[in-house]
GUMARKOL-797464 format. One record per residue: x, y, z of N, C-alpha, C in turn; residue number from 1. Coordinates in Angstrom, 1 decimal, padded with zeros to 4 digits. Layout:
BEGIN
+--------+--------+--------+--------+--------+--------+--------+--------+--------+-------+
:     nX :     nY :     nZ :    caX :    caY :    caZ :     cX :     cY :     cZ : kolro :
+--------+--------+--------+--------+--------+--------+--------+--------+--------+-------+
:      X :      Y :      Z :      X :      Y :      Z :      X :      Y :      Z :   NUM :
...
+--------+--------+--------+--------+--------+--------+--------+--------+--------+-------+
This chain:
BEGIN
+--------+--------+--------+--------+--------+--------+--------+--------+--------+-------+
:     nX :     nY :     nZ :    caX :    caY :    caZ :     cX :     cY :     cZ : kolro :
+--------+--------+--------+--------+--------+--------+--------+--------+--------+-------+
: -007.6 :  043.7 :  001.9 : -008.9 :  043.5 :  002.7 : -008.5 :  043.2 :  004.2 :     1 :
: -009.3 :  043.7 :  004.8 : -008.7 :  043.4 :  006.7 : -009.0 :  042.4 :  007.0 :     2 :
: -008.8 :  041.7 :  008.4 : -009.5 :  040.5 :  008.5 : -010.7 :  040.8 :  009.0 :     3 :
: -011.6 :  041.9 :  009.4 : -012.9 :  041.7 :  010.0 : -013.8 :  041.5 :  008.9 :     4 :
: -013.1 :  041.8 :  007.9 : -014.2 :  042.2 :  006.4 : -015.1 :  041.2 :  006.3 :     5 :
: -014.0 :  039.8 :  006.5 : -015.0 :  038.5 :  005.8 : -015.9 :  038.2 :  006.7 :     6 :
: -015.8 :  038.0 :  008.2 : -017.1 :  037.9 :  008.8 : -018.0 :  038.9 :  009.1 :     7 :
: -017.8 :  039.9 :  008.3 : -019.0 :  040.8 :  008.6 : -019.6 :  040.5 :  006.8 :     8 :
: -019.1 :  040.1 :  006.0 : -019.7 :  040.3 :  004.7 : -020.7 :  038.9 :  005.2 :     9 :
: -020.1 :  037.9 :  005.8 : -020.5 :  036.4 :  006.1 : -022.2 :  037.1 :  007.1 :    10 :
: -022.0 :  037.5 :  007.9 : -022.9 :  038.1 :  008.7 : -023.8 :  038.7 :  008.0 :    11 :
: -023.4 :  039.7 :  006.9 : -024.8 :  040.6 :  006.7 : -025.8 :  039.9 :  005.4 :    12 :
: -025.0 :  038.7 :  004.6 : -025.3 :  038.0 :  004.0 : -026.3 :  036.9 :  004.6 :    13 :
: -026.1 :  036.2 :  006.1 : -027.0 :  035.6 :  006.3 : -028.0 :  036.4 :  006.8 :    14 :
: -028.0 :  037.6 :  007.2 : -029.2 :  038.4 :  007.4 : -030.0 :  038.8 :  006.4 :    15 :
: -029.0 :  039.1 :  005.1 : -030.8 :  039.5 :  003.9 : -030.9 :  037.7 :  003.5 :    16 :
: -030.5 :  036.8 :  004.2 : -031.1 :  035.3 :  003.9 : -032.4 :  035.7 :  004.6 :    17 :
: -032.1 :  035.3 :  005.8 : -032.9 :  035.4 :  006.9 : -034.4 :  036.2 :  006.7 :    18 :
: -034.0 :  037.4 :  006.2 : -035.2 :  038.4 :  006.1 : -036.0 :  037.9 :  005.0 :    19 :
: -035.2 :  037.5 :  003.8 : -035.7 :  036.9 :  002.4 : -036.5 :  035.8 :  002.8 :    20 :
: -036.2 :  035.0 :  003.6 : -037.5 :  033.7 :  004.3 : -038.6 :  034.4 :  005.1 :    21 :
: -038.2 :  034.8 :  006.1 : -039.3 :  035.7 :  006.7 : -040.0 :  036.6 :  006.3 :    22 :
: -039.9 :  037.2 :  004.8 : -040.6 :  038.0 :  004.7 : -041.8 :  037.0 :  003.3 :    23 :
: -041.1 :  036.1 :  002.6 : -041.3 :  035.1 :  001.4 : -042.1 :  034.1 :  002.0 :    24 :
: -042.7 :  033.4 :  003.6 : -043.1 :  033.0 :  004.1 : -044.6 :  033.3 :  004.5 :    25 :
: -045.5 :  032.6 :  003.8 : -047.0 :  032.3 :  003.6 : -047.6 :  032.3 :  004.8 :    26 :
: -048.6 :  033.5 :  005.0 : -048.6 :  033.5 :  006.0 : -050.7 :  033.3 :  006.1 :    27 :
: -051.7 :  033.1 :  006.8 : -052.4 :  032.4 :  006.7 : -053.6 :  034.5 :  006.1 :    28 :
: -054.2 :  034.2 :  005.1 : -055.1 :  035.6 :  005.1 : -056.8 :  035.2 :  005.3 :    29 :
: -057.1 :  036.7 :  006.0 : -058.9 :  036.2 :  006.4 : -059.3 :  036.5 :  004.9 :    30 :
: -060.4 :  035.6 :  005.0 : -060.6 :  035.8 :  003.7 : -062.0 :  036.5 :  003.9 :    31 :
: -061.7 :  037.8 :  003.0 : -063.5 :  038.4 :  002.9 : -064.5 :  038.1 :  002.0 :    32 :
: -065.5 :  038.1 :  001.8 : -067.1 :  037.2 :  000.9 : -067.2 :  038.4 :  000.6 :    33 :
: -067.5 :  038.3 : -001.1 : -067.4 :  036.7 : -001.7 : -065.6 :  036.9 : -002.2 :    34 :
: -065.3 :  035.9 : -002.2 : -063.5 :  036.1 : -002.4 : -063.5 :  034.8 : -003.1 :    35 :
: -062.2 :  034.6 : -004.0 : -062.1 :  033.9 : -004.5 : -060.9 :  032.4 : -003.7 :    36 :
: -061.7 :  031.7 : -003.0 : -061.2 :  030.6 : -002.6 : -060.8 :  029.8 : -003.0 :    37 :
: -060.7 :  029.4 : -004.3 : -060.1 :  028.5 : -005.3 : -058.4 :  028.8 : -005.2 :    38 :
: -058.4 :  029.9 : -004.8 : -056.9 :  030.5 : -004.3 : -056.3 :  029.9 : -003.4 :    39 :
: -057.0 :  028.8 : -002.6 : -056.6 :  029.0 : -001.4 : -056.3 :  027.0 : -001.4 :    40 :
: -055.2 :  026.7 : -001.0 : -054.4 :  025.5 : -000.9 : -055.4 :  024.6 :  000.2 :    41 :
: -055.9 :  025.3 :  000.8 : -056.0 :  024.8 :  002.4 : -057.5 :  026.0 :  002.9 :    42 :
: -058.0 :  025.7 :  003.3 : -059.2 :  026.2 :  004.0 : -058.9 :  025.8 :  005.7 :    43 :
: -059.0 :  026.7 :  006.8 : -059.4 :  026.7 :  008.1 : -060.5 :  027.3 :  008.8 :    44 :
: -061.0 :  027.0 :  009.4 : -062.3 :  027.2 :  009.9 : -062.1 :  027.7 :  011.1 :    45 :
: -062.0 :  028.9 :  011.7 : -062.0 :  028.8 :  013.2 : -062.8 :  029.8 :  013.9 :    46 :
: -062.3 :  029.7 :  015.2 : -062.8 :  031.4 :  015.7 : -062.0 :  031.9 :  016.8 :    47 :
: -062.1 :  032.9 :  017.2 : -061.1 :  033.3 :  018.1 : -060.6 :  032.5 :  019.5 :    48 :
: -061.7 :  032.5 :  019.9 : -061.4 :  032.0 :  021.6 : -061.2 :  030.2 :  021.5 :    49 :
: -061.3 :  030.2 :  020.3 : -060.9 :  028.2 :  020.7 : -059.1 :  028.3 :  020.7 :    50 :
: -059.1 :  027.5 :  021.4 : -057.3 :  027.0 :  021.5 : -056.8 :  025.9 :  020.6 :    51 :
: -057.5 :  025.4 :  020.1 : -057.1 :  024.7 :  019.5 : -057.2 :  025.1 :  017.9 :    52 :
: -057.6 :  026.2 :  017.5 : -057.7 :  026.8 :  016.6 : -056.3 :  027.4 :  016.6 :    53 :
: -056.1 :  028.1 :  017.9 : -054.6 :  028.7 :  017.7 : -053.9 :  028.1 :  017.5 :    54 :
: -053.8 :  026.9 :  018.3 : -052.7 :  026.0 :  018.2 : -052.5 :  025.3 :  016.6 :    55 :
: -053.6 :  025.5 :  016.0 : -053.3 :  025.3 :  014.2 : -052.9 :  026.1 :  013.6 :    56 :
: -052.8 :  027.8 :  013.9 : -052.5 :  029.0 :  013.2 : -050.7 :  028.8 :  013.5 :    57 :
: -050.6 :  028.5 :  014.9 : -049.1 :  028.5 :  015.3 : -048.7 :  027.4 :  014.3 :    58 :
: -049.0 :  026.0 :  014.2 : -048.6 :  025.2 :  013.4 : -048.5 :  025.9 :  011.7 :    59 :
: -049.3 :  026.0 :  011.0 : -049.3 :  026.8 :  009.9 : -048.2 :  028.1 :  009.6 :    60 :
: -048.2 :  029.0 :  010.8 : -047.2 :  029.9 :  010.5 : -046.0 :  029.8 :  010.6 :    61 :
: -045.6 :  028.5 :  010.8 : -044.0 :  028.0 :  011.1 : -043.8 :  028.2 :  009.8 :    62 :
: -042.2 :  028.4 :  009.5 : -041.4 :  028.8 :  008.3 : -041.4 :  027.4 :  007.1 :    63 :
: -041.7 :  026.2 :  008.0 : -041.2 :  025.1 :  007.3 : -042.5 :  025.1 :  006.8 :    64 :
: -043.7 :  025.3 :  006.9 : -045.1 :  024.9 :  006.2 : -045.3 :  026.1 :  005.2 :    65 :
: -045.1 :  025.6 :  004.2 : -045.5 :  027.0 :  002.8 : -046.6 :  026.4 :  001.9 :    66 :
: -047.8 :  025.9 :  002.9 : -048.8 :  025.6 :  002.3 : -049.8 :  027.0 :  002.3 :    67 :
: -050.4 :  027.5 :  001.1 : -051.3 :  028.5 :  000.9 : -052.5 :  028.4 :  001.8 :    68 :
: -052.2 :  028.7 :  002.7 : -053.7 :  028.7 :  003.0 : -054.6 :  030.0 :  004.1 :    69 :
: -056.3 :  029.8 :  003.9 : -056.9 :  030.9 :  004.1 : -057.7 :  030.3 :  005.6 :    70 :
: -057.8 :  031.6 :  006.5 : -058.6 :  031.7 :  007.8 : -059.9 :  032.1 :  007.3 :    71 :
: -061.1 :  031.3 :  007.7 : -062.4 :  031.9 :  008.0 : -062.8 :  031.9 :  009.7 :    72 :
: -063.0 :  032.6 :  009.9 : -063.4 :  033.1 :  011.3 : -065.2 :  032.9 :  010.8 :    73 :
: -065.2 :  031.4 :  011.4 : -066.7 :  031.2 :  011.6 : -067.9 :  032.2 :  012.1 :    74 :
: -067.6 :  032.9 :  013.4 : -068.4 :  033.9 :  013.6 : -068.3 :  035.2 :  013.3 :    75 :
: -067.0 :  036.0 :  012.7 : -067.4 :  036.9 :  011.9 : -067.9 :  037.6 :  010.9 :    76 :
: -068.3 :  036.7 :  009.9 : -069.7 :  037.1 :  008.8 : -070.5 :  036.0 :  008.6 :    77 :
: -071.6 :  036.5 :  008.1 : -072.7 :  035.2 :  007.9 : -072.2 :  034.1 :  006.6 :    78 :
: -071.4 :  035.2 :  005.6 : -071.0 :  033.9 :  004.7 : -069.8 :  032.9 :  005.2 :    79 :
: -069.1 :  033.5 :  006.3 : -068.2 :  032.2 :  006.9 : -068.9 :  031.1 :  007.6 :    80 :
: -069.8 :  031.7 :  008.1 : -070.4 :  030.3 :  009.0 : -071.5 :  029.8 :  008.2 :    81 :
: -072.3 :  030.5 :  006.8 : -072.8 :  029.7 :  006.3 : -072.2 :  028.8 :  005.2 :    82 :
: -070.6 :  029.0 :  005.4 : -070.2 :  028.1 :  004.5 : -069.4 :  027.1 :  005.2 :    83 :
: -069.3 :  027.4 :  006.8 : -069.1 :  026.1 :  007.3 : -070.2 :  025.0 :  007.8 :    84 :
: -071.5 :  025.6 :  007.8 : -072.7 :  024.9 :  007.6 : -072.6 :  024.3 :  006.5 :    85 :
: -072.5 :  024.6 :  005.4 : -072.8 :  023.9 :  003.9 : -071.9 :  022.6 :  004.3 :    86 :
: -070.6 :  022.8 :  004.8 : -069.3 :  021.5 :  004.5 : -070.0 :  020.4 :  006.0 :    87 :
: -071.1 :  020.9 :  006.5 : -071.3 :  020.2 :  007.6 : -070.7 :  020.1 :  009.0 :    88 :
: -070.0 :  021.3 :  009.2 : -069.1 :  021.7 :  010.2 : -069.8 :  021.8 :  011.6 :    89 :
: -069.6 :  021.3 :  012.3 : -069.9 :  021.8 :  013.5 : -069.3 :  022.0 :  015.0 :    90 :
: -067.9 :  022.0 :  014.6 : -067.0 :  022.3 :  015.8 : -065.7 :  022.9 :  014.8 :    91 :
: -065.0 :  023.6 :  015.5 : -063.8 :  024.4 :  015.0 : -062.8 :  023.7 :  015.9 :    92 :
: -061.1 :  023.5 :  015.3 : -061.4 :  023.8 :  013.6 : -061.4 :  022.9 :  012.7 :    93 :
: -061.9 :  023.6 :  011.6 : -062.1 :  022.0 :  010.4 : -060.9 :  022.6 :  009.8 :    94 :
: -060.4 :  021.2 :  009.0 : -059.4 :  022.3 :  007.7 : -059.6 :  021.1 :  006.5 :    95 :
: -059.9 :  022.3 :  005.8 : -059.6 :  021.2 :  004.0 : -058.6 :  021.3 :  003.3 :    96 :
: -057.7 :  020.3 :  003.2 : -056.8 :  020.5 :  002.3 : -056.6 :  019.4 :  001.3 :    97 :
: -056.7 :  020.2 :  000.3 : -057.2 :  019.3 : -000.9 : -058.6 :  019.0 : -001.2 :    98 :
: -058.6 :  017.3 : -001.0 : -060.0 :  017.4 : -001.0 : -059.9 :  016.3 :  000.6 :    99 :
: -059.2 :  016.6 :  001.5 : -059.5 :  015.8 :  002.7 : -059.3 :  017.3 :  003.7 :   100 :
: -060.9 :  016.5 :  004.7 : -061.2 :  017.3 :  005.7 : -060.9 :  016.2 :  007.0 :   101 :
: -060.0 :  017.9 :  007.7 : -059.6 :  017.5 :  009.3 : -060.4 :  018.3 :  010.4 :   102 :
: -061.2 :  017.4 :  011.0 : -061.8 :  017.9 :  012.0 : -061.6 :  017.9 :  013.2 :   103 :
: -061.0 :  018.9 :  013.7 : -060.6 :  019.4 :  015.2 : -058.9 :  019.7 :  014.5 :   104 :
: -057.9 :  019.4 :  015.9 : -056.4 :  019.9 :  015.8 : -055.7 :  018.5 :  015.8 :   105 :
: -055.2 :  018.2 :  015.0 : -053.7 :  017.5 :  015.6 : -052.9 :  017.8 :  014.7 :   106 :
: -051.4 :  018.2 :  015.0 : -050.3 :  018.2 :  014.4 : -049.8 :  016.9 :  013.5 :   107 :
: -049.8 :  016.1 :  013.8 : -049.6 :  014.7 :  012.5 : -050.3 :  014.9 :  011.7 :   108 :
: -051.8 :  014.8 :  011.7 : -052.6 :  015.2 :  011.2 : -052.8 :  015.9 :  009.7 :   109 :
: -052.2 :  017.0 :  010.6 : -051.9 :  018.1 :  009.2 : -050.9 :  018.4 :  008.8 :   110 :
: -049.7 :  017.9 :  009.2 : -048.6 :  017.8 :  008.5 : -048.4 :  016.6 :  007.4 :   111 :
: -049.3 :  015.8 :  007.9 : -049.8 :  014.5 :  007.1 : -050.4 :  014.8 :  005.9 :   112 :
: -051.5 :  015.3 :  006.0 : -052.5 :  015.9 :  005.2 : -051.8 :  016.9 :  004.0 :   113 :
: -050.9 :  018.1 :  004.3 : -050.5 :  019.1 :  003.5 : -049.0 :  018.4 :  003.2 :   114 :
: -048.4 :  017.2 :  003.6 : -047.3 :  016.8 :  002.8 : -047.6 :  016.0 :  001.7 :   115 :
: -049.1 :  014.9 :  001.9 : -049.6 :  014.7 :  000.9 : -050.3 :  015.6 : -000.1 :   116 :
: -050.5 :  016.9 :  000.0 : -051.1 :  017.6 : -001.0 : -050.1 :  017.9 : -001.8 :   117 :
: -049.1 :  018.7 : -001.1 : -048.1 :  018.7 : -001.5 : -047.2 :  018.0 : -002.8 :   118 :
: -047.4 :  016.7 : -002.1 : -046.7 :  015.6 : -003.6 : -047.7 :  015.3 : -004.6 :   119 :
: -049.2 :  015.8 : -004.6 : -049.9 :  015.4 : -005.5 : -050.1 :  016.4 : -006.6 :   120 :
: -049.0 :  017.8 : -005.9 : -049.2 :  019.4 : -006.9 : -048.9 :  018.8 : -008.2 :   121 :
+--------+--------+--------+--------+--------+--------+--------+--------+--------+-------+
């Protein structure tokens, strides 16, 4: 065997790792009505132009969070926003995870929240 062999077998080995997380990594789906939401680890509520909604999508899609969870875009169908009416919603974003609801953004928050769901699987 040559010597380049082993660091290239070392190399292409952490690359199908690499791909295998990134591709195996939960990534957040809109959910269309009527759908079955009992699927769903975690509920978010948002809508496009809030920032702080994004700034929960960025948090969620990090590699280390493999919590299940589903986007409703409050104003694009009537059954999203009348089901964020029913939970009493009235600012984005809410998130349910479990059975506790976060209203607005914070990062502790919801790392708080889905590490305790988490241990209660």
């Amino acid at each position: 065997m040559k010597k380049y062999s082993i660091p290239i077998v070392i190399a292409l080995s952490i690359a199908l790792v690499a791909t295998f997380l990134i591709v195996s990594t939960p990534t957040a789906r809109k959910v269309p009505f009527p759908a079955d939401l009992a699927s769903c680890d975690m509920l978010l509520f948002t809508t496009q132009s809030c920032h702080y909604c994004k700034a929960a999508r960025r948090l969620l899609n990090k590699p280390e969070i493999t919590i299940n969870w589903c986007e409703i875009d409050t104003q694009q169908t009537k059954e999203g926003y009348a089901l964020f009416r029913e939970i009493g919603g009235q600012g984005v974003p809410v998130a349910i995870i479990g059975n506790e609801r976060i209203d607005g953004y914070s990062q502790v928050s919801y790392e708080k929240a889905i590490k305790k769901y988490q241990a209660n699987l």
